[in-house]
C-alpha positions in Angstrom: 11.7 5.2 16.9 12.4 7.9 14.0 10.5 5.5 11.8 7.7 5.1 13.9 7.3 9.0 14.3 7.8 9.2 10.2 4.3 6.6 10.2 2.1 7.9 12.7 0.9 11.6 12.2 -0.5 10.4 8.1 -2.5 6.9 9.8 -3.6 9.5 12.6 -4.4 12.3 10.2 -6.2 10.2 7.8 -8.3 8.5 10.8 -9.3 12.1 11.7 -10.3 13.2 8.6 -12.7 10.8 8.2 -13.8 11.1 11.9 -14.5 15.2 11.1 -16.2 13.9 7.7 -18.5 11.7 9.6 -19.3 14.8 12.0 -19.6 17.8 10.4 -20.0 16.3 6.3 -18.7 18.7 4.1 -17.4 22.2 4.8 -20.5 24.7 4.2 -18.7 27.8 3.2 -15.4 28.1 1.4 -15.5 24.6 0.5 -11.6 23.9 -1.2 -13.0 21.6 -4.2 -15.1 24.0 -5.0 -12.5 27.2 -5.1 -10.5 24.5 -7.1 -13.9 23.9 -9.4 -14.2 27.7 -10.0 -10.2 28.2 -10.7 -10.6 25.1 -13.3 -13.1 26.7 -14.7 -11.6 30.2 -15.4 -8.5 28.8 -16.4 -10.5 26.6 -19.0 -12.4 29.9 -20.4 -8.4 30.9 -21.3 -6.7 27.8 -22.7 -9.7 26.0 -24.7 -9.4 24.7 -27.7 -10.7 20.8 -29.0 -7.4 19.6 -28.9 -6.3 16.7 -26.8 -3.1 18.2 -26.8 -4.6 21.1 -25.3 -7.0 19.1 -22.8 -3.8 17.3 -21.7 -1.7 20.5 -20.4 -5.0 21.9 -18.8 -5.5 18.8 -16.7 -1.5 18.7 -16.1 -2.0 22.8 -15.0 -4.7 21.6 -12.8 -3.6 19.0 -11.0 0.2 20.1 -10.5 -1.5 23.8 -9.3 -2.6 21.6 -6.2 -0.1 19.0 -6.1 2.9 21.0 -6.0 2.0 23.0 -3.1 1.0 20.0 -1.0 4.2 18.5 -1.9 5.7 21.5 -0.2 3.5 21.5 2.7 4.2 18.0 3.5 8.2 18.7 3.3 7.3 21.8 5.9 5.6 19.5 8.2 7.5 16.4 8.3 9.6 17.8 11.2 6.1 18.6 13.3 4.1 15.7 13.4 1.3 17.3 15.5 1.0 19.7 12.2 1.1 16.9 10.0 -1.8 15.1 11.6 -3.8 18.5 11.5 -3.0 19.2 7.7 -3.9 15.8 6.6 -7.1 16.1 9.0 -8.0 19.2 7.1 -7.6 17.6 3.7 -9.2 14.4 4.1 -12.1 16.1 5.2 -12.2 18.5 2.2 -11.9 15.7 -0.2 -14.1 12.9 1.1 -17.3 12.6 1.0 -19.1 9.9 2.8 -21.7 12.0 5.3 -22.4 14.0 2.1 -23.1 11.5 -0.1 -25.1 9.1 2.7 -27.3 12.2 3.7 -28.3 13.0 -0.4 -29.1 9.1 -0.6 -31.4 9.6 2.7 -33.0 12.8 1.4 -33.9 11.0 -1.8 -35.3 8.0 0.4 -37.7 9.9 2.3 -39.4 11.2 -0.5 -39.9 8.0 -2.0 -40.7 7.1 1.0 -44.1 10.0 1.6 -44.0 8.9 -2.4 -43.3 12.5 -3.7 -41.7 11.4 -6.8 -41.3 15.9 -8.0 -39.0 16.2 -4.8 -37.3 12.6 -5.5 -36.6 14.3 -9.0 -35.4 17.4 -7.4 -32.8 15.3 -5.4 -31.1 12.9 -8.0 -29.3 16.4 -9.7 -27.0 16.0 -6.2 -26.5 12.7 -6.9 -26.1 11.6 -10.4 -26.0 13.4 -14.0 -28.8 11.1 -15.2 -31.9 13.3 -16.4 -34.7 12.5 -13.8 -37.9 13.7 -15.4 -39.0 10.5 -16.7 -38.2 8.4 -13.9 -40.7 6.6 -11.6 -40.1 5.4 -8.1 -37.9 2.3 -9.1 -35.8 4.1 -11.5 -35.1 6.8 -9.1 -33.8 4.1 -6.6 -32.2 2.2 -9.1 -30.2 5.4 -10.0 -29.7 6.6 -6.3 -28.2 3.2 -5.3 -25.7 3.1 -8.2 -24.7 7.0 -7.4 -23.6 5.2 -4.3 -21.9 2.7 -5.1 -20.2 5.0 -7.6 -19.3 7.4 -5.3 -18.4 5.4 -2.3 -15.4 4.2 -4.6 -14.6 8.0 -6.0 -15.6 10.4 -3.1 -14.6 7.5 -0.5 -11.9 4.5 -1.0 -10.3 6.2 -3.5 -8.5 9.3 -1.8 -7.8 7.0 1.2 -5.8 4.9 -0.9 -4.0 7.6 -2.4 -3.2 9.4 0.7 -2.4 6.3 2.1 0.6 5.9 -0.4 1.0 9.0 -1.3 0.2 11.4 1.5 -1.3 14.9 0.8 -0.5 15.4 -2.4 -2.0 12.2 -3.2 -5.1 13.2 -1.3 -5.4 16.8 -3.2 -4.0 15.3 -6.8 -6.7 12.6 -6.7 -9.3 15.0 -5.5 -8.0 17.6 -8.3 -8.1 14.5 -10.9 -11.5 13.5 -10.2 -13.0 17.2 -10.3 -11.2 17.4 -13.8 -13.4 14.4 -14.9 -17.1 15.7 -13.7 -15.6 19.2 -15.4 -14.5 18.3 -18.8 -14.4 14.4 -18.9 -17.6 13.5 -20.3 -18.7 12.6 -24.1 -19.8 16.2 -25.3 -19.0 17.6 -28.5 -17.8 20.4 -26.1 -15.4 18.0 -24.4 -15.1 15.1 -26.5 -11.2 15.7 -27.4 -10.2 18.2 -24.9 -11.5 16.2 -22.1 -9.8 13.1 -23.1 -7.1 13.6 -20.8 -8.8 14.5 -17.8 -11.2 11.1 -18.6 -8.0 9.2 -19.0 -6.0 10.2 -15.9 -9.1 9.2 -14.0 -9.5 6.0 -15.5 -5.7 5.8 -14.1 -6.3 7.0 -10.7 -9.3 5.1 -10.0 -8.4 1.3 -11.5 -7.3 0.4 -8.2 -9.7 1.6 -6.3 -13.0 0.8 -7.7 -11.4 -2.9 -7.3 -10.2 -2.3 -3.7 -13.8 -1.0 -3.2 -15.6 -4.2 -4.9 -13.6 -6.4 -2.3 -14.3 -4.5 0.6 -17.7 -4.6 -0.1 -17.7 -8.5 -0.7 -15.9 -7.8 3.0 -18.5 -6.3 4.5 -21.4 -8.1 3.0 -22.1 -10.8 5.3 -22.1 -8.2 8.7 -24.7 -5.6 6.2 -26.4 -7.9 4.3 -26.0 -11.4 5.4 -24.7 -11.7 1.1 -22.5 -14.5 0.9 -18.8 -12.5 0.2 -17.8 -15.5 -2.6 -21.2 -14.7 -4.5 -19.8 -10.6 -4.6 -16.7 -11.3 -5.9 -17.8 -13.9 -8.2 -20.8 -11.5 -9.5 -17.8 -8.7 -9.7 -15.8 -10.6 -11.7 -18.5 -11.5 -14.1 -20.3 -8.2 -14.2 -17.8 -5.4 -13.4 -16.7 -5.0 -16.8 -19.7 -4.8 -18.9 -20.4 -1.2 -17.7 -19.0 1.2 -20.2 -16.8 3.1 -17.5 -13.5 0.5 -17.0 -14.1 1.2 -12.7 -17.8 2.5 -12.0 -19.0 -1.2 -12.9 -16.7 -2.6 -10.0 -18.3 -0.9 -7.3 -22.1 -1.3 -8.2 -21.6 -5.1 -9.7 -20.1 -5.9 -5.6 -23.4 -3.7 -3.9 -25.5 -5.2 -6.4 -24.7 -8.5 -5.6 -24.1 -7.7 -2.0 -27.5 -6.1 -1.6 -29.4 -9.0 -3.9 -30.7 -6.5 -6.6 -29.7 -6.3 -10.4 -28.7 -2.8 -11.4 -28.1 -1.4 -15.2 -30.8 -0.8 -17.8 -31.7 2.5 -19.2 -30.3 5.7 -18.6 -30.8 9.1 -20.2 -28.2 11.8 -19.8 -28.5 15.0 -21.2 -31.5 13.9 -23.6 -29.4 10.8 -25.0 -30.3 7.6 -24.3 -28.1 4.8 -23.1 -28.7 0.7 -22.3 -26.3 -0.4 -20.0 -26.1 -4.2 -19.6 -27.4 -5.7 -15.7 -25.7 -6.2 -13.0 -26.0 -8.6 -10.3 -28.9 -11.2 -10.7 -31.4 -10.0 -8.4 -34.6 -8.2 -8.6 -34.6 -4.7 -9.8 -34.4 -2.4 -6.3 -36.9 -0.7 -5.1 -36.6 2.5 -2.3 -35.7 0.4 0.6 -32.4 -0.4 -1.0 -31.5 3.0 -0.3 -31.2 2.7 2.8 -29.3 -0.8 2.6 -27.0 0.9 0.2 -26.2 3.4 2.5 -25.8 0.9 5.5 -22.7 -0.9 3.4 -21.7 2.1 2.2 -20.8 3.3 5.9 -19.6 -0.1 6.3 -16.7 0.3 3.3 -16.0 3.6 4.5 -14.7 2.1 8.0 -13.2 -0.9 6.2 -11.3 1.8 3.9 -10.3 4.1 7.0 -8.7 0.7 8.7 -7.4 -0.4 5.1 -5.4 3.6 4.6 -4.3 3.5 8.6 -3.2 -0.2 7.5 -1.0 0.4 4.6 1.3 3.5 6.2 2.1 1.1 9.4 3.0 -1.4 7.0 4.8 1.0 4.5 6.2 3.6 6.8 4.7 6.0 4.7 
């Protein structure tokens, strides 16, 4: 019985976090990844320097900043399990984003859908760092169906998992390494050597994942799709590491496959232009993929929800 109290208020607080997530999307006002953006931020505007050495104890600053006092939280609560189930509520919500990230996907499909390619353009910022001004209606889907695949690994699968196994300080240190990367993890002059940490660590923190996420979609294929689960895994394991980034190419190989469509070509980000190889052996999507996208992305969410409730009644987390 002691053991089965120890299990229960994480499962049940991650299960209600992504219940309130699915309600209420993310919190309007106050929102606790972005207080952790702007702290980041001012922090960054003290300690910079193009050092890796320096880059490494800003994201180590960072992440223990948040880590250390949900470490402490979680030793407060473990005594008052109804707490603990309302504390890891409150995080999960704060640090996924499914509703979020399906409602920017269906903003972006209804202006492709009345055709209104300056609004469609006006949306993808929300979505993805690719510069939109040049795209037409197939490059605007292509890029809003790999944003979620992307992020339904990231903003989704991932923090699960981690709060699965490591409670809430693996939900807020995930959330906290993840921020680090968007922030200072990209291939700036600005950032090239102090972000190399923060890149790093989330290369780390997401390997798992992104692969969790590539099978859950091959999961939940045939009941979104009718894709054949074999032919995701088997396009996965062909495709998934041609993309430049070691995880990203997981997720959007599996939704590729899953959805029938090829993914990949060019991308420009911040005026530079990039050719990523294709994935998946489709044709190249057009706007109703959106919508299909976001169907199996709701889909993976539910399988990750059951996956995270799964692995602390097995591990007595």
């Amino acid at each position: 019985m002691p053991n089965e109290r120890r299990r229960w208020p994480l499962a049940a607080g991650l299960a209600t976090g992504v219940a309130l997530d699915a309600l209420l999307g993310d919190p309007r006002r106050g929102h606790p990844v972005a207080a952790f953006g702007r702290a980041a931020t001012a922090l960054e505007a003290r300690d910079y320097t193009a050092s890796r050495a320096r880059g490494a104890a800003h994201a180590a600053a960072c992440v223990l900043a948040v880590a250390l006092p949900a470490a402490l939280a979680q030793r407060a609560t473990r005594t008052r399990p109804w707490l603990t189930v309302a504390t890891v509520a409150a995080a999960t919500w704060a640090v996924t984003g499914a509703r979020s990230l399906r409602n920017e996907a269906e903003r972006a499909a209804i202006t492709l859908d009345h055709h209104d390619l300056s609004a469609a353009r006006e949306v993808l910022p929300s979505l993805c760092g690719r510069d939109p001004e040049q795209l037409d209606e197939a490059g605007i889907a292509r890029a809003v169906v790999e944003s979620v695949a992307e992020n339904t690994s990231d903003a989704i699968v991932a923090p699960l998992l981690w709060g699965a196994i490591a409670g809430l300080p693996g939900l807020l240190a995930y959330r906290a390494v993840n921020t680090l990367d968007a922030m200072v993890g990209h291939r700036s002059d600005r950032y090239l050597r102090f972000g190399w940490a923060s890149a790093r660590l989330d290369d780390v923190a997401n390997w798992v994942p992104a692969r969790v996420t590539a099978v859950l979609t091959a999961v939940c294929a045939p009941l979104v799709t009718g894709a054949d689960p074999r032919l995701v895994l088997r396009v996965t394991r062909r495709d998934g590491g041609h993309h430049p980034s070691p995880n990203a190419g997981q997720g959007e190989a599996a939704f590729a496959a899953a959805l029938g469509i090829r993914l990949g070509g060019t991308n420009i980000y911040g005026g530079v232009m990039e050719k990523r190889p294709d994935l998946g052996e489709g044709r190249a999507p057009d706007p109703r993929d959106i919508r299909r996208a976001i169907s199996l992305s709701r889909a993976v969410t539910i399988g990750a929800a059951a996956l995270a409730v799964a692995i602390v009644s097995i591990t007595g987390a």
